[in-house]
TORPA-4810 file (N, C-alpha, C, O; in nm, 3 decimals):
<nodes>
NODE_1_-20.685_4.024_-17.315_-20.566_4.020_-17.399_-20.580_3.905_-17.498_-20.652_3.808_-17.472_X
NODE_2_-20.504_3.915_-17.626_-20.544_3.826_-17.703_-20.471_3.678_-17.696_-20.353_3.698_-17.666_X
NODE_3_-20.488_3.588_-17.706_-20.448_3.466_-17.605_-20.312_3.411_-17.772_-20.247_3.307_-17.776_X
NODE_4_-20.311_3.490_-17.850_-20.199_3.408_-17.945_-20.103_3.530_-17.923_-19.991_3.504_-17.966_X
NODE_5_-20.114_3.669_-17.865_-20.006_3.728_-17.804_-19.949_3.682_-17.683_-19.829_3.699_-17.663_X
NODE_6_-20.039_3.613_-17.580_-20.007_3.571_-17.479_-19.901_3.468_-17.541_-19.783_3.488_-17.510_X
NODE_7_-19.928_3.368_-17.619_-19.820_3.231_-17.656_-19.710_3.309_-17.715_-19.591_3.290_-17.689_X
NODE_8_-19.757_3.399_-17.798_-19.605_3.456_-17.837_-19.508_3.563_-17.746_-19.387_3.587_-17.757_X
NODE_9_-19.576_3.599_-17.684_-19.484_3.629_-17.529_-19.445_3.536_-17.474_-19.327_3.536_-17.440_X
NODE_10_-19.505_3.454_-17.453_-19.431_3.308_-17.342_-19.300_3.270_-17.445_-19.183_3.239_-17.422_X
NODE_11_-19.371_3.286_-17.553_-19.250_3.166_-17.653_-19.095_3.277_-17.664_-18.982_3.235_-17.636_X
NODE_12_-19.121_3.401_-17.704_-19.030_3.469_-17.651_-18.928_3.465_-17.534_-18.808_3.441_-17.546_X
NODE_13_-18.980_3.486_-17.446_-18.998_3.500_-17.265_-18.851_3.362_-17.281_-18.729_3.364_-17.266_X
NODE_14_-18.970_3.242_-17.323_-18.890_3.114_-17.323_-18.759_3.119_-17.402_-18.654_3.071_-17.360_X
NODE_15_-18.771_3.170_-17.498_-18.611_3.156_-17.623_-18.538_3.262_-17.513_-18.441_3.211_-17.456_X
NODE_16_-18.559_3.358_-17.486_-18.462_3.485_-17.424_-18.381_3.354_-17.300_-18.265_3.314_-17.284_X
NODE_17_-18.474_3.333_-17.254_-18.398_3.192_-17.130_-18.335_3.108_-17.191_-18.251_3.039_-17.133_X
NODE_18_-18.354_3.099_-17.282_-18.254_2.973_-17.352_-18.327_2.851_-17.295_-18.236_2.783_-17.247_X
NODE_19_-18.404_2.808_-17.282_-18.510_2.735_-17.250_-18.547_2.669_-17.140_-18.603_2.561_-17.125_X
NODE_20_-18.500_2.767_-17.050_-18.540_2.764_-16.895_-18.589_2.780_-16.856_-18.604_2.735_-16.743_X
NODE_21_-18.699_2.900_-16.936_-18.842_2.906_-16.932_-18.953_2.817_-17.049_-18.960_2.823_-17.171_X
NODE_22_-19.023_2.747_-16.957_-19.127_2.672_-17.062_-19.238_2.754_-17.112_-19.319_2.805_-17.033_X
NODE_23_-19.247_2.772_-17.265_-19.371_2.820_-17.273_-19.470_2.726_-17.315_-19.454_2.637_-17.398_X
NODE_24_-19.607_2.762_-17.231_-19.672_2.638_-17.239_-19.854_2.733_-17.373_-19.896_2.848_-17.382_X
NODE_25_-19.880_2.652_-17.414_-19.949_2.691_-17.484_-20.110_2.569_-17.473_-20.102_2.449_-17.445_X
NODE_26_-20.238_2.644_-17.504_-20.336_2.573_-17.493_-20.316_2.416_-17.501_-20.244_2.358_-17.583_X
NODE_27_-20.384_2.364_-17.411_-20.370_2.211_-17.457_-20.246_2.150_-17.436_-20.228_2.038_-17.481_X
NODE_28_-20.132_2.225_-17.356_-20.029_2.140_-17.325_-20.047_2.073_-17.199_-20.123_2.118_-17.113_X
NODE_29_-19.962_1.938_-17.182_-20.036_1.913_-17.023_-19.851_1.932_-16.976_-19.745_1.957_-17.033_X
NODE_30_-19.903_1.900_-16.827_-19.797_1.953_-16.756_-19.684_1.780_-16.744_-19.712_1.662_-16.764_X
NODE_31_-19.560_1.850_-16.704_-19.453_1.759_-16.753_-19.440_1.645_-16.614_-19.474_1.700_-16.509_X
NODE_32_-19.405_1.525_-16.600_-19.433_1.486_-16.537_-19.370_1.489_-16.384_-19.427_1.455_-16.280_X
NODE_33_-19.252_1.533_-16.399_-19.152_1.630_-16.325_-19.114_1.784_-16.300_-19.010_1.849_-16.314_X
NODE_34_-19.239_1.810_-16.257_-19.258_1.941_-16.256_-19.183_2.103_-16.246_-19.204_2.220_-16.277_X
NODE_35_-19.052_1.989_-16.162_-18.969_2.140_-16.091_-18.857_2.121_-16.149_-18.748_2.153_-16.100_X
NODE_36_-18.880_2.050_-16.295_-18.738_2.025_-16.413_-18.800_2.037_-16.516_-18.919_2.005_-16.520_X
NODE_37_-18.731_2.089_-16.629_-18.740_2.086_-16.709_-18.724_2.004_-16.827_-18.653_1.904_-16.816_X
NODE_38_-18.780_2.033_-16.941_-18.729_1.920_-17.067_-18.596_1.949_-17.155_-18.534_2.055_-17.167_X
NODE_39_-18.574_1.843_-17.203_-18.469_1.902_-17.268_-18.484_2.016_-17.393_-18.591_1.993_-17.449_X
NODE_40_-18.434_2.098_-17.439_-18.468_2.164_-17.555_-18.509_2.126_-17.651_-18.496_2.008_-17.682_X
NODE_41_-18.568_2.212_-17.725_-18.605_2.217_-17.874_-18.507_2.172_-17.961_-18.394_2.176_-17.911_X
NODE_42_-18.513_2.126_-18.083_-18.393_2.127_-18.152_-18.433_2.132_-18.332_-18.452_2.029_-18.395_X
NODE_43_-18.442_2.271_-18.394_-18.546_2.274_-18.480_-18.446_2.128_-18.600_-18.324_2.114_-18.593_X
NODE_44_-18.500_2.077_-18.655_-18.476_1.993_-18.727_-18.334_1.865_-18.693_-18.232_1.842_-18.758_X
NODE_45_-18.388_1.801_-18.560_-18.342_1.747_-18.515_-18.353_1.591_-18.556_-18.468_1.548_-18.554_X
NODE_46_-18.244_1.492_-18.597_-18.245_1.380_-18.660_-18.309_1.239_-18.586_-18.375_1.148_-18.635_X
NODE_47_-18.263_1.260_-18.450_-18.269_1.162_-18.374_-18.407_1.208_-18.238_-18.370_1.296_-18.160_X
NODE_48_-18.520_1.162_-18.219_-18.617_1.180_-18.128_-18.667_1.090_-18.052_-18.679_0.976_-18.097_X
NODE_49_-18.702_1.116_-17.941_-18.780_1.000_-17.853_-18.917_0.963_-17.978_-19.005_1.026_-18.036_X
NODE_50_-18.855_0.789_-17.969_-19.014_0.767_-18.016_-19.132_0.702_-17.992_-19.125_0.589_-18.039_X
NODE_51_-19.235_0.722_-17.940_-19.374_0.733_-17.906_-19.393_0.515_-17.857_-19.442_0.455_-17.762_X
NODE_52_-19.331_0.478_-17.970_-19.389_0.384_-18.001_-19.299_0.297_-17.924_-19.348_0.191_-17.886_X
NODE_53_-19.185_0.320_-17.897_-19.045_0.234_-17.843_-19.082_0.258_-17.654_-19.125_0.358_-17.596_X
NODE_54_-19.041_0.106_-17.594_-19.070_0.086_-17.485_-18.898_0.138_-17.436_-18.805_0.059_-17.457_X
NODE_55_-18.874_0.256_-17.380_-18.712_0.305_-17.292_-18.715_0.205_-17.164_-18.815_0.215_-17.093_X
NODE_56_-18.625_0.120_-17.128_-18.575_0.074_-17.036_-18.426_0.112_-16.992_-18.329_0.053_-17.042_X
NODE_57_-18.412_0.210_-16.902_-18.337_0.310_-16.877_-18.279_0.309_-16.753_-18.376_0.333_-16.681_X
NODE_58_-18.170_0.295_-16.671_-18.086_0.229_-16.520_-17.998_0.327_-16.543_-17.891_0.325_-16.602_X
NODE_59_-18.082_0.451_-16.465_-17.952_0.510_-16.416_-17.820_0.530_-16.293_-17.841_0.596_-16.191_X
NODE_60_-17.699_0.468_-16.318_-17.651_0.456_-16.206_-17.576_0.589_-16.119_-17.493_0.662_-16.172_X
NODE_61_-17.615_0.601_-15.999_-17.666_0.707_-15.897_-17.493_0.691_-15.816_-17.504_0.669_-15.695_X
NODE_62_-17.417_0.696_-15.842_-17.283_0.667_-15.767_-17.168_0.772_-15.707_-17.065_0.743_-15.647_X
NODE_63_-17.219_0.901_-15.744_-17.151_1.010_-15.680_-17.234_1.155_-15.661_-17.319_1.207_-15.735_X
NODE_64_-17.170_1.203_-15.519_-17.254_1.335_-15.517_-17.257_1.447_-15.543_-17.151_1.472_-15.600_X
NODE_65_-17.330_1.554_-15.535_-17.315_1.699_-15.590_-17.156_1.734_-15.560_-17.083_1.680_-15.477_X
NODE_66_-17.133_1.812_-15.629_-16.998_1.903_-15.604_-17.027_1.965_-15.454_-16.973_1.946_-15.345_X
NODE_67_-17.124_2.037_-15.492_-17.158_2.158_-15.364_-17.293_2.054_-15.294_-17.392_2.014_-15.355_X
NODE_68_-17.257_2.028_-15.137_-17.319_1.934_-15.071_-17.458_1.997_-15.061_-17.541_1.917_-15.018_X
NODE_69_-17.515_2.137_-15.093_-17.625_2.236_-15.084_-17.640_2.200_-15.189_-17.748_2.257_-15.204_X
NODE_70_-17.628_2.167_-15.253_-17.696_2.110_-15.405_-17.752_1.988_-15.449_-17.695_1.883_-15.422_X
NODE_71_-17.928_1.991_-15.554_-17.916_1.885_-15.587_-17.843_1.760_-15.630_-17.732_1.789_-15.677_X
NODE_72_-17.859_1.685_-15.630_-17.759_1.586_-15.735_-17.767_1.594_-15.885_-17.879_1.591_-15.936_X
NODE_73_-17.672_1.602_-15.953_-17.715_1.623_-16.124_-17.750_1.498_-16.196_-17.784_1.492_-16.314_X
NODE_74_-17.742_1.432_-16.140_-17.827_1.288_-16.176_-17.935_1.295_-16.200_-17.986_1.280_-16.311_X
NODE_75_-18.006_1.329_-16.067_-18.123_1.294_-16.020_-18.177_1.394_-16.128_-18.281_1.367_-16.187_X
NODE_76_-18.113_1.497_-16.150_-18.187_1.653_-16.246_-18.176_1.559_-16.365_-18.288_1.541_-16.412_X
NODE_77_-18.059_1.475_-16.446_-18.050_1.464_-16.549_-18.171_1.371_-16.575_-18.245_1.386_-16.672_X
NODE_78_-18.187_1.268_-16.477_-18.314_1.149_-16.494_-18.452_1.249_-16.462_-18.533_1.159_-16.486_X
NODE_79_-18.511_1.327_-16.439_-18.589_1.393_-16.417_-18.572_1.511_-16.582_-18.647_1.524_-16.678_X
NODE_80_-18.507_1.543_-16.565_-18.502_1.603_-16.768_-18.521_1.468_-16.837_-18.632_1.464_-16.890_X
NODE_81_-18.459_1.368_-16.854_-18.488_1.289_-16.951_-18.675_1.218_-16.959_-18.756_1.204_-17.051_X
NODE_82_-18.676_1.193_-16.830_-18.843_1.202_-16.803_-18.896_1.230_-16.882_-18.954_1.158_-16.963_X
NODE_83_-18.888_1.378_-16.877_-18.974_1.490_-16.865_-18.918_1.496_-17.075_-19.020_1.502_-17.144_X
NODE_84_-18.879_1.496_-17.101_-18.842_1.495_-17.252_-18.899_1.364_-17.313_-18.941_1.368_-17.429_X
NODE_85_-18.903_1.256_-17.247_-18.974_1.195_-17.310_-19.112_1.141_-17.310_-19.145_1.050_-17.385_X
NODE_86_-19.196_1.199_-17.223_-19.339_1.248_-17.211_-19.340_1.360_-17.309_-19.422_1.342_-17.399_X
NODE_87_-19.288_1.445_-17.317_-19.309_1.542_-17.422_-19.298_1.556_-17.561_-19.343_1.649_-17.627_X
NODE_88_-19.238_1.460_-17.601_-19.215_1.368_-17.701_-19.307_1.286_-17.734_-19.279_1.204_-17.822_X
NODE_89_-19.444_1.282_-17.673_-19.525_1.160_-17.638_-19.483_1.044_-17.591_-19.585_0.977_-17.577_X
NODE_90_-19.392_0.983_-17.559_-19.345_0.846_-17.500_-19.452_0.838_-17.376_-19.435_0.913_-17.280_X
NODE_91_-19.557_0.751_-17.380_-19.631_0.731_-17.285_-19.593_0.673_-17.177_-19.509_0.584_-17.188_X
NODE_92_-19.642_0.705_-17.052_-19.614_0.639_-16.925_-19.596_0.465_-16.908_-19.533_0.393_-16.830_X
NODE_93_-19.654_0.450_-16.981_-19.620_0.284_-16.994_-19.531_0.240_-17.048_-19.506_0.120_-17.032_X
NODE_94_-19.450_0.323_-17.137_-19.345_0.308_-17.254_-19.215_0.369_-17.143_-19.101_0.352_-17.185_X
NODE_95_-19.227_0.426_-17.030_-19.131_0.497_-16.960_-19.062_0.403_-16.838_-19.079_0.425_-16.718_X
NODE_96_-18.984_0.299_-16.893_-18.940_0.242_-16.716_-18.835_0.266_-16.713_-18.734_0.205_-16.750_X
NODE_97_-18.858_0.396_-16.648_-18.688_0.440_-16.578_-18.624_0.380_-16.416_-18.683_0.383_-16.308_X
NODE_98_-18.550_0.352_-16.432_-18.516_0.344_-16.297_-18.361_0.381_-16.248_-18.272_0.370_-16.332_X
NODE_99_-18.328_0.423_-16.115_-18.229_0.472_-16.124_-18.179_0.371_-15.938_-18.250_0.337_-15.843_X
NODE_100_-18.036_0.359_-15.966_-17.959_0.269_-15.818_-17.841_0.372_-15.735_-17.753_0.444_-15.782_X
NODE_101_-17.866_0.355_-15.649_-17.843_0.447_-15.549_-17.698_0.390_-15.496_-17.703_0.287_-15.428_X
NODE_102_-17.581_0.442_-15.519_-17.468_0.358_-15.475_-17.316_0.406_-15.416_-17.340_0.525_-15.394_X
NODE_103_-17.243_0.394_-15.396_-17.108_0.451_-15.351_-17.186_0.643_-15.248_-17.266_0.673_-15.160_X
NODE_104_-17.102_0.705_-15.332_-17.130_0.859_-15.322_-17.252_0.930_-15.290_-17.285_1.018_-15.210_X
NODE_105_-17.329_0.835_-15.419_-17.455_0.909_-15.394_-17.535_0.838_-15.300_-17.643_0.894_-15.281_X
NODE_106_-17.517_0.727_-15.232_-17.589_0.654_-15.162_-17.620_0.715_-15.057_-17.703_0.638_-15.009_X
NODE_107_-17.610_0.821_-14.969_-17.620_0.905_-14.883_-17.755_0.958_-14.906_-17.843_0.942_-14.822_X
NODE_108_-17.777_1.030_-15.034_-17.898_1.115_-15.067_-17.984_1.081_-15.060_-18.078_1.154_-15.092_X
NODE_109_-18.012_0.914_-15.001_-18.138_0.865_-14.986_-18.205_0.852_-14.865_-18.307_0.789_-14.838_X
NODE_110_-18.139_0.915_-14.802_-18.157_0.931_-14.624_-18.256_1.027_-14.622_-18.266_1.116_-14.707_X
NODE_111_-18.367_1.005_-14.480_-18.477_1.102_-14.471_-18.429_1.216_-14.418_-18.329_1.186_-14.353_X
NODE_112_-18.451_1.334_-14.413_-18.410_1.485_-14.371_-18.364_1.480_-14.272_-18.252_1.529_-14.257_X
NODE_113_-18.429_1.423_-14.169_-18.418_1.435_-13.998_-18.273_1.290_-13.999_-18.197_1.285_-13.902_X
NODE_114_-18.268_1.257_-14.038_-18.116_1.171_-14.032_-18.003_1.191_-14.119_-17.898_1.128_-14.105_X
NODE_115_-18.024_1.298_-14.229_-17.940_1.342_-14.303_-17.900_1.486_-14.220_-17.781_1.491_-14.192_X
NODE_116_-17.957_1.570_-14.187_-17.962_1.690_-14.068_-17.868_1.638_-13.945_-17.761_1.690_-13.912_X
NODE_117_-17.928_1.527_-13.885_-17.792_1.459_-13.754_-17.665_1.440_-13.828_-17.562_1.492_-13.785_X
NODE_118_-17.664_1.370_-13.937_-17.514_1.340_-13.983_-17.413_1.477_-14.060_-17.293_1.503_-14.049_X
NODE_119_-17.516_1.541_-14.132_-17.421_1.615_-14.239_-17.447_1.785_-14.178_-17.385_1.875_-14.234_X
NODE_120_-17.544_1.817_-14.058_-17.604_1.927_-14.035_-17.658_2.070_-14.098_-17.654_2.189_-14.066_X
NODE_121_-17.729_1.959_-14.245_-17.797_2.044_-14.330_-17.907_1.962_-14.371_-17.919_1.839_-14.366_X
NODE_122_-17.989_2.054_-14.414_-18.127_1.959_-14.545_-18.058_1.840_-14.610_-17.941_1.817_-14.642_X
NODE_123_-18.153_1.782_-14.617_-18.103_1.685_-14.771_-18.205_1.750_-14.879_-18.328_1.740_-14.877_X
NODE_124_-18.113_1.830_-14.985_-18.129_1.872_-15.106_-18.221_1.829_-15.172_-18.305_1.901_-15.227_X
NODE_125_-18.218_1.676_-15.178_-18.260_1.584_-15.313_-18.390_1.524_-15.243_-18.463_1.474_-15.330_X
NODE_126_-18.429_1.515_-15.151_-18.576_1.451_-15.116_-18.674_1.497_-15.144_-18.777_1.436_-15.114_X
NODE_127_-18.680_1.648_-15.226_-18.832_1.661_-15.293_-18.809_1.604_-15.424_-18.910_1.565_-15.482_X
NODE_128_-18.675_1.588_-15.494_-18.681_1.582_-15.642_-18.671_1.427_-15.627_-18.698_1.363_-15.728_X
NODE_129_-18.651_1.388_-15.564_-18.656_1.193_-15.537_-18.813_1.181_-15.522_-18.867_1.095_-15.592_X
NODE_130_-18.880_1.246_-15.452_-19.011_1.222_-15.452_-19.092_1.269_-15.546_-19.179_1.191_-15.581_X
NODE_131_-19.089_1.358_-15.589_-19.123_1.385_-15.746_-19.064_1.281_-15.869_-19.126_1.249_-15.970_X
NODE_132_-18.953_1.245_-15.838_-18.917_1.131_-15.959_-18.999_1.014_-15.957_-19.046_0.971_-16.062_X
NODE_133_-19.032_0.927_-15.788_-19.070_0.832_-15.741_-19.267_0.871_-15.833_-19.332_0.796_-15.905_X
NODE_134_-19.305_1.018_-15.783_-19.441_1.016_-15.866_-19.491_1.010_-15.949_-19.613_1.004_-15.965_X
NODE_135_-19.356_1.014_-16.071_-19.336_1.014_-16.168_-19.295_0.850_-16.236_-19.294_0.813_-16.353_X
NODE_136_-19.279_0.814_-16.173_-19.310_0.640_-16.209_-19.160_0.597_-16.262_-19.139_0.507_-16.343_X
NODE_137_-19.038_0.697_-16.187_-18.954_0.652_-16.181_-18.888_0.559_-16.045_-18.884_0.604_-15.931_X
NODE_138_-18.822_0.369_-16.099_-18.807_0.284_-15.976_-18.679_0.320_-15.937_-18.586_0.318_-16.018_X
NODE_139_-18.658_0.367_-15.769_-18.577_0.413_-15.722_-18.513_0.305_-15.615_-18.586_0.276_-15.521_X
NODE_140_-18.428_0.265_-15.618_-18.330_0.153_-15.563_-18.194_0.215_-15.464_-18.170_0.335_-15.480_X
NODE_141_-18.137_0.165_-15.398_-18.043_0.163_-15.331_-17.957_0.018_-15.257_-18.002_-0.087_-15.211_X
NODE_142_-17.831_0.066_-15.270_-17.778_-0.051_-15.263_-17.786_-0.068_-15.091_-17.818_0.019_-15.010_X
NODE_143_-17.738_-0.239_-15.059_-17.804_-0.241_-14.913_-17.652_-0.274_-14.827_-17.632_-0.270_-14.706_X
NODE_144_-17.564_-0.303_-14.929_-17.420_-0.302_-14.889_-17.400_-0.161_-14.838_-17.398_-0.125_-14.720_X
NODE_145_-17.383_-0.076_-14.965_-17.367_0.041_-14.912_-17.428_0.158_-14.808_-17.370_0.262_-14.776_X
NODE_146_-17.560_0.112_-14.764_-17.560_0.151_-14.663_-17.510_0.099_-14.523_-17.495_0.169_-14.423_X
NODE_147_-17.478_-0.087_-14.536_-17.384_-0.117_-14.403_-17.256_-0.025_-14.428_-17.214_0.048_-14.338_X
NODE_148_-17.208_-0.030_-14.528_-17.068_0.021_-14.539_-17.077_0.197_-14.478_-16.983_0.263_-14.434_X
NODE_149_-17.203_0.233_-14.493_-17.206_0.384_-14.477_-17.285_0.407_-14.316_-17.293_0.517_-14.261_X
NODE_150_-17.339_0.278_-14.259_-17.376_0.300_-14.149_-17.489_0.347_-14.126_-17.524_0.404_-14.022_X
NODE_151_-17.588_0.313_-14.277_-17.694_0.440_-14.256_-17.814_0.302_-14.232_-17.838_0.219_-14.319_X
NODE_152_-17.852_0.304_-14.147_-17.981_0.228_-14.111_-18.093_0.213_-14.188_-18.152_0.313_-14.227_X
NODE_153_-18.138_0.084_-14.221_-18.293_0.107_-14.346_-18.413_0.199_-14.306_-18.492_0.242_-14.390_X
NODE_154_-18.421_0.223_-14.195_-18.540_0.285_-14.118_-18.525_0.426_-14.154_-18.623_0.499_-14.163_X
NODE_155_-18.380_0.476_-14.179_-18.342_0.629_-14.194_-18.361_0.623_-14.390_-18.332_0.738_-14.422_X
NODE_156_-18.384_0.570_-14.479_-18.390_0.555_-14.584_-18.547_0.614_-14.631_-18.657_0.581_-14.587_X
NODE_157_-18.513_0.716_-14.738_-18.687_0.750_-14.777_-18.774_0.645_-14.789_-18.731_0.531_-14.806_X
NODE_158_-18.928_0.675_-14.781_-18.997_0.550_-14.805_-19.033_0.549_-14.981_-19.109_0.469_-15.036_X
NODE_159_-18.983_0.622_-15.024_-18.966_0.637_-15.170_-18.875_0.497_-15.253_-18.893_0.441_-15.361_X
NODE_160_-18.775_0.479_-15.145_-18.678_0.433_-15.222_-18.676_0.257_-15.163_-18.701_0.223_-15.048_X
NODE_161_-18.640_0.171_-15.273_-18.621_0.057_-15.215_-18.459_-0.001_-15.184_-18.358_0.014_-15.252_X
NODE_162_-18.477_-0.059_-15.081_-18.331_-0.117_-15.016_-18.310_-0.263_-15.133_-18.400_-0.346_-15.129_X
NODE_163_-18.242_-0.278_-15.191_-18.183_-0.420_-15.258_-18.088_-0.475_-15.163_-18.088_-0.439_-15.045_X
NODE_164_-18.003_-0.566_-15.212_-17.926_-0.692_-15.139_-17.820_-0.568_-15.199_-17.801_-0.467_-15.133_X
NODE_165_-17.760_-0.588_-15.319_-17.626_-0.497_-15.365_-17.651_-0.427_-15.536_-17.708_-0.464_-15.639_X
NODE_166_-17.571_-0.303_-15.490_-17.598_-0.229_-15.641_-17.557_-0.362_-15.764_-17.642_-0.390_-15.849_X
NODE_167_-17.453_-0.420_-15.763_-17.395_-0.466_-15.905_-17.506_-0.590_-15.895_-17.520_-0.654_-15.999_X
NODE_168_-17.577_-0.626_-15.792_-17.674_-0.762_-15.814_-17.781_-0.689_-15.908_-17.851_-0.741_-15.996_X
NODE_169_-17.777_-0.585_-15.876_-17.951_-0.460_-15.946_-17.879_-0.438_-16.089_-17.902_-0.504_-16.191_X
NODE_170_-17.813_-0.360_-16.078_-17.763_-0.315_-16.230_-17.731_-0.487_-16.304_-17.780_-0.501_-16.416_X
NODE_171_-17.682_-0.567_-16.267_-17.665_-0.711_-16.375_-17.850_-0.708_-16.410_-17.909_-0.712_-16.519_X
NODE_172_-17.899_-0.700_-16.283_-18.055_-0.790_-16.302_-18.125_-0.681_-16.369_-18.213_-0.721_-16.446_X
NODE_173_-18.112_-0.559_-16.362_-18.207_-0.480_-16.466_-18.138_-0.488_-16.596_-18.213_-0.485_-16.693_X
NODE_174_-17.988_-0.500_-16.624_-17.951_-0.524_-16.785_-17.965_-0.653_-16.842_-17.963_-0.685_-16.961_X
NODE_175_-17.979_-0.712_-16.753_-18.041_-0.856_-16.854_-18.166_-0.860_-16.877_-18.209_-0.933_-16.967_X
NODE_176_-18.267_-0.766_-16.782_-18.352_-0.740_-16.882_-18.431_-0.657_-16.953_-18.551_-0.632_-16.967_X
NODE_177_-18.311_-0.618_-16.998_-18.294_-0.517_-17.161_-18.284_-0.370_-17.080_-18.338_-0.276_-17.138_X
NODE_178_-18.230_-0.348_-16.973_-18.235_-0.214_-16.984_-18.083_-0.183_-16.997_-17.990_-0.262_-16.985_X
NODE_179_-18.080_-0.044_-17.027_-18.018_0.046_-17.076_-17.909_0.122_-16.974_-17.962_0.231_-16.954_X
NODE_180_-17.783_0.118_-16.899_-17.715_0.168_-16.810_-17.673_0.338_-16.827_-17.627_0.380_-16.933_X
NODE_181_-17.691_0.406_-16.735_-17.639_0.540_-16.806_-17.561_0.558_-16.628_-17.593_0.518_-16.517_X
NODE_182_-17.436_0.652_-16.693_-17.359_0.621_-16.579_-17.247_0.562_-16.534_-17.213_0.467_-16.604_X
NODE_183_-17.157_0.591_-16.414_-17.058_0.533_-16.364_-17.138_0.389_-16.295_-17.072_0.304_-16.235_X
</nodes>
């Protein structure tokens, strides 16, 4: 088959989804968050990730899914923004995202087998936390809120790091220079 019908089927395929399907074409590499997507296209769009600018980016992690069977939309939104700005070229070195784990959402950082005893389901979010974490996003949790929540450091992914308290993390990553997104 001829391989520029193949791209123009994908690219199709992709617009009919409204861009939920990626079409990927020779020479694209893969996104760095694999099981999310980027943000859309936007044909003549004013404002772009740029290549050259270092993102220092704190996203704060403070409430959970609607539906407890569901990812967190956080975690999806920091995993799209990722993933949009690798695609954008923003190089991995130019990317320090990090996101703090706190109130609501502070739960989601529990390993399966201790989230299963407490809530008597999966935890949703531990492949896309570990995919974020491979992705060279720094994943934090506050250490108050797990006394307050009772959840033991030992039951905590090994993905994620325990701090002293969320508002000590969020002051200490905005003073230096990052960027808060979030409650």
């Amino acid at each position: 088959m001829n391989p520029k019908v193949v791209v123009a089927a994908a690219f199709v395929v992709g617009a009919m989804l409204g861009g939920a399907g990626l079409a990927w074409t020779q020479g694209s590499t893969a996104l760095p968050v694999a099981s999310v997507g980027a943000a859309a296209d936007i044909p003549g769009a004013h404002e772009l990730p740029d290549p050259n600018m270092t993102y220092k980016v704190v996203f704060s992690v403070a409430t959970a899914a609607k539906n407890p069977e569901d990812v967190n939309p956080t975690l999806q939104a920091m995993a799209r923004y990722v993933n949009t700005l690798a695609k954008n070229g923003v190089p991995a070195d130019h990317r320090r995202i990090a996101a703090v784990f706190h109130q609501s959402g502070g739960e989601i950082v529990m390993k399966n087998d201790a989230y299963q005893a407490r809530f008597g389901r999966d935890n949703p979010n531990v492949a896309l936390i570990h995919e974020l974490k491979k992705a060279g996003v720094d994943l934090r949790v506050c250490g108050q809120g797990l006394l307050g929540r009772k959840i033991d450091q030992a039951q905590v992914l090994p993905d994620i790091q325990v701090d002293l308290w969320a508002m000590t993390t969020m002051v200490n990553l905005q003073l230096r220079g990052y960027v808060r997104i979030g409650g």
